[in-house]
C-alpha positions, 0 to 999 in steps of 0.5 A: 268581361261583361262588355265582352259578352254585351257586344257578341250578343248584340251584334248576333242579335241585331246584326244592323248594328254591326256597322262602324256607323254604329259604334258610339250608338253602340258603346252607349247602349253597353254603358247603359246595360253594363250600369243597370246590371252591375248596381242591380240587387241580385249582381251588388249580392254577389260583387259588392260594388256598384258601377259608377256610370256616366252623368249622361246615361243617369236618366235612362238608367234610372228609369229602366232600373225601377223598372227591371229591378222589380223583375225577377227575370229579365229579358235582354233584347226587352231590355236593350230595346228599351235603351235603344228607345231611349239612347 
């Protein structure tokens, strides 16, 4: 579902990203948002499980992660341009 959410979101957002030029960009940018919210304090409260992720994401998932998990709110388009920066 979350995936679901993620891509009506940033296609609304950031129309540019719309085009199927796009899509393998795209898909890794959502991989990457989907794991630093799931394995995040608040949704691991709530689920229990955290997001396995992929080996390739795993430095920029780290180093966002530290970074939104000592927030109490969080943006999403800070957080989608910070993946984008680092994709």
């Amino acid at each position: 579902m979350l995936h679901f959410i993620f891509y009506g979101y940033i296609h609304k957002k950031f129309p540019k990203y719309k085009s199927y030029k796009y899509d393998f960009f795209i898909w890794h940018v959502s991989e990457i948002f989907n794991e630093i919210v799931q394995n995040s304090p608040k949704w691991f409260k709530v689920f229990k499980a955290k997001s396995m992720g992929y080996p390739e994401h795993k430095r920029i998932v780290n180093k966002l992660s530290k970074k939104y998990y000592k927030k109490d709110k969080w943006q999403l388009d800070e957080i989608i341009n910070d993946i984008i920066k680092l994709v």
